[in-house]
C-alpha positions, 0 to 999 in steps of 0.5 A: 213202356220202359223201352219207349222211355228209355229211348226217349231219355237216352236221346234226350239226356245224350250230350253230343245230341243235344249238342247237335240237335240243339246247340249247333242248331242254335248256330245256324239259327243265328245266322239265319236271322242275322248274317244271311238276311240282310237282302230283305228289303221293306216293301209292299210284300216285305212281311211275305216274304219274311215269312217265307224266308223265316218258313225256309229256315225252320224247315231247314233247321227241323231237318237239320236237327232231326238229322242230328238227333238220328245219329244217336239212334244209329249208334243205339242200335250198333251197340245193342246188337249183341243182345238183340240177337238172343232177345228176339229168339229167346224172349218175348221181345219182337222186332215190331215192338223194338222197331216200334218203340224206337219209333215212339221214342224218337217221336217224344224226343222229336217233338221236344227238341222241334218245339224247341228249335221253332221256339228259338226260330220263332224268337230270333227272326222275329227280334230280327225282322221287327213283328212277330214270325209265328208259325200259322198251322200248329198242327201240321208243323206237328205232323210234320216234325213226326213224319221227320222222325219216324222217316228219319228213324227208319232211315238210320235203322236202315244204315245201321242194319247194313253196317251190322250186315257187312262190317263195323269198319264203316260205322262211323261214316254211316253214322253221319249219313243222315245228317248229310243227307239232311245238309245236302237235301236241305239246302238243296231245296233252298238253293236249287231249282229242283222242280218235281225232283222234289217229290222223289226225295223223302228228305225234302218232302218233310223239309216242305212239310215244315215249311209249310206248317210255318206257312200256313199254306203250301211251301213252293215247289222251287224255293230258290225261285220265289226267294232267289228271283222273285218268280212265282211258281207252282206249289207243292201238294201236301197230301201227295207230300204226307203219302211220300214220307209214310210211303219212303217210312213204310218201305224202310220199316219193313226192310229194317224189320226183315233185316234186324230178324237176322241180326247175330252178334258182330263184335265192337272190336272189329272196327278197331281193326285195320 
C-alpha cells in the first residue's frame, strides 16, 4: 500500500505534471470552447452537434492529459532502476507487485485529474454554447479514464524499459513519446477519416471510449465525417473498443514484466555523455 500511495502522490504533487496534465490542458480547454468553435450554427441539430463537438474535446483532452501524466511515470522508473535491480532479487519485492501498484497508482491520480479536466471541459463548453454539456454515461467515462491509464502506463513502462536496455542518451525523447502519440492520434481522430484504422490503434480506441462516456452512446467511427461535413456514418462498437485496450495493455504488461526481471543498474551519468 505505501508504494501505490507513493505513486499516486508523486504524481499528483509533480509539478511539471501538474502543469501538463492540468495546466496546459486547461489551455486548450479554452481553445476549444471559445477559438475553434465558432462554425456551430443554431439549428434544428444545433444541441447534437454541440455535443459531439464538446464529446470530441473531452476525449481529445482525457488523452492529452493522460499522455501528460505518463511522462512522469517514465521518468519514475528511469530513476529507480539502480534499486529495482537488488530489490527483486534480494527482497521480497516482485515485478507483478511493482508493475501492479504502478498501475493503482496511476489509476488513483488518473481519476482525479480526469474528473478534473471534465469538470472544466464541462464548464467552459457549457458557458459557451449557452446550456448545460454534461457528460451522459458517468460510469463508462470511468472506465474509460482507467483503461487510459493503465494502456497509457503499460505503454510508458514499456518505452522506459527499452531506454534501460539500450542507452540513457535517448531518454529524454522516449520520455515524450507518449504525449506524441497522444497529440498525434488524438487529433487524428478529429481531423482524418481513418475508417476502421480506428480499431488498430489503442490510442484512439480510448480516445472513442471518452467520447463515447460523454455521449452517451457510440462515438463515430470517422469523427471528421460527422463534424467536418455533416455525413452520417457507422459508429464504433464498445465491447470491441474495451477488449482492444485491455488486449494492446495485457500484451505490453507482460512485456514490461519479462523485461524489467532483467533490469541491472544503468548509470544516470551516461546520458550526460556525448
Amino acid at each position: 500500500m505505501r508504494l501505490i500511495y507513493y505513486i499516486a502522490k508523486r504524481l499528483l504533487t509533480n509539478p511539471y505534471d501538474l502543469i501538463w496534465a492540468v495546466g496546459f490542458m486547461i489551455f486548450w480547454i479554452l481553445m476549444g470552447a471559445y477559438i475553434f468553435s465558432p462554425g456551430i450554427a443554431h439549428g434544428e441539430y444545433y444541441n447534437q452537434e454541440v455535443y459531439y463537438y464538446t464529446s470530441g474535446w473531452a476525449g481529445t483532452i482525457i488523452l492529452f492529459s493522460l499522455g501528460s501524466l505518463s511522462v512522469g511515470i517514465t521518468a519514475m522508473l528511469n530513476y529507480q532502476t539502480g534499486g529495482l535491480s537488488h530489490l527483486f532479487r534480494y527482497s521480497k519485492l516482485t515485478p507483478l507487485y511493482y508493475i501492479s501498484s504502478i498501475y493503482i497508482g496511476s489509476i488513483i491520480a488518473s481519476l482525479i485529474i480526469g474528473s478534473t479536466m471534465i469538470a472544466f471541459t464541462t464548464v467552459a463548453f457549457s458557458n459557451r454554447f449557452g446550456f448545460i454539456v454534461y457528460p451522459k454515461d458517468i460510469l463508462l467515462l470511468i472506465i474509460s479514464i482507467i483503461l487510459t491509464a493503465i494502456f497509457l502506463t503499460s505503454f510508458s513502462m514499456f518505452l522506459s524499459i527499452i531506454t534501460l536496455k539500450t542507452t540513457r542518451k535517448i531518454r529524454e525523447f522516449i520520455n515524450m513519446v507518449p504525449l506524441l502519440f497522444s497529440f498525434l492520434f488524438g487529433f487524428g481522430y478529429l481531423y482524418l477519416k481513418l475508417n476502421y484504422f480506428t480499431y488498430a490503434s489503442p490510442f484512439t480506441m480510448v480516445d472513442s471510449l471518452t467520447m463515447s462516456g460523454y455521449l452517451g452512446k457510440p462515438s463515430p467511427l470517422n469523427y471528421a465525417s460527422i463534424i467536418l461535413s455533416g455525413q452520417s456514418g457507422s459508429f464504433i462498437s464498445i465491447p470491441l473498443a474495451i477488449i482492444s485496450s485491455i488486449l494492446w495493455t495485457v500484451v505490453l504488461t507482460i512485456i514490461d514484466i519479462i523485461g524489467i526481471r532483467k533490469l541491472y543498474y544503468k548509470p544516470l551519468e551516461e546520458e550526460k555523455l556525448a
